[in-house]
DRENGU-952899 format. One line per 4 residues: number of its first residue (from 1); their letters; for each residue x negated, y negated, z negated of N, C-alpha, C. Coordinates in pm, whole numbers. Each point is the difference from the previous one (the first is absolute). Layout:
NUM> a> X,Y,Z,X,Y,Z,X,Y,Z ~ ...
end
This chain:
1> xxxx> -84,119,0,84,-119,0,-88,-125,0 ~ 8,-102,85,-76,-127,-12,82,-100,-116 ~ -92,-37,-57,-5,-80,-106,-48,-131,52 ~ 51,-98,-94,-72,-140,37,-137,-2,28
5> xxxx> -43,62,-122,-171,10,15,-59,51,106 ~ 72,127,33,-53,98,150,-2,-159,89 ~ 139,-42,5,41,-75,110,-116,-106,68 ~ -42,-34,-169,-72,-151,-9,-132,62,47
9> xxxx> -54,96,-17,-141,72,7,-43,22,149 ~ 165,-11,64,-49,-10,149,-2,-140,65 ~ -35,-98,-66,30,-92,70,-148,-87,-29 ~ -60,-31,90,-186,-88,-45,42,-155,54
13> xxxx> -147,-68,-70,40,-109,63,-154,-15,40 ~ -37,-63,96,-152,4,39,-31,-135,98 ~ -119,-72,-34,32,-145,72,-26,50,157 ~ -107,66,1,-28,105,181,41,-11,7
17> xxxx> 113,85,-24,146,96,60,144,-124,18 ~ 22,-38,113,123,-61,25,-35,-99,-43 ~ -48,-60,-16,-77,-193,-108,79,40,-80 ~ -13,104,-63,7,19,-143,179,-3,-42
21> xxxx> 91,58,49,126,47,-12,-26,134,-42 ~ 130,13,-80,37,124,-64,32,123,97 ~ -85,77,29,9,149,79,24,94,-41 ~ 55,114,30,29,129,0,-152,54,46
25> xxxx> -66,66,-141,-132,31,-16,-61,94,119 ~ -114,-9,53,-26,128,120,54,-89,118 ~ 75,-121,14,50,-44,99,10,-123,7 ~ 71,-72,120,-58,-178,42,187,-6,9
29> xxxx> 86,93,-54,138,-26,-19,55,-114,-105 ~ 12,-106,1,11,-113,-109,130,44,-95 ~ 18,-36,-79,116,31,-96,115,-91,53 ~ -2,-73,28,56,-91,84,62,40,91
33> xxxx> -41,51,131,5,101,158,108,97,-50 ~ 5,90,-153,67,111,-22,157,-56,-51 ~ -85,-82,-83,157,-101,-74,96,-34,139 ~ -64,-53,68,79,-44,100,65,82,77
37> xxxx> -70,178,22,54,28,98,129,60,-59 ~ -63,49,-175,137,79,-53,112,-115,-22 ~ -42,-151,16,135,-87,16,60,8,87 ~ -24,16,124,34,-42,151,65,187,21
41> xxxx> -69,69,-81,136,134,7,98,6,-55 ~ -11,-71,-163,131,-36,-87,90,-40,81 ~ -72,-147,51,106,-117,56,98,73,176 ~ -77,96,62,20,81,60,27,-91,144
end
């Protein structure tokens, strides 16, 4: 089961990586990019 903590543990922040936005770790996926897309499926 993911937990907040699991949740949070996948998420880095790195100035390299993306000028330094919040990513989905292992990847150049912004937290942002995901938020949005699971909005734009909500909103449908």
């Amino acid at each position: 089961m993911l937990t907040k903590e699991n949740l949070l543990n996948r998420i880095t922040v790195d100035p390299t990586i993306m000028l330094g936005k919040p990513v989905i770790k292992g990847t150049r996926m912004t937290v942002q990019f995901i938020l949005n897309l699971l909005a734009q499926w909500l909103l449908g």
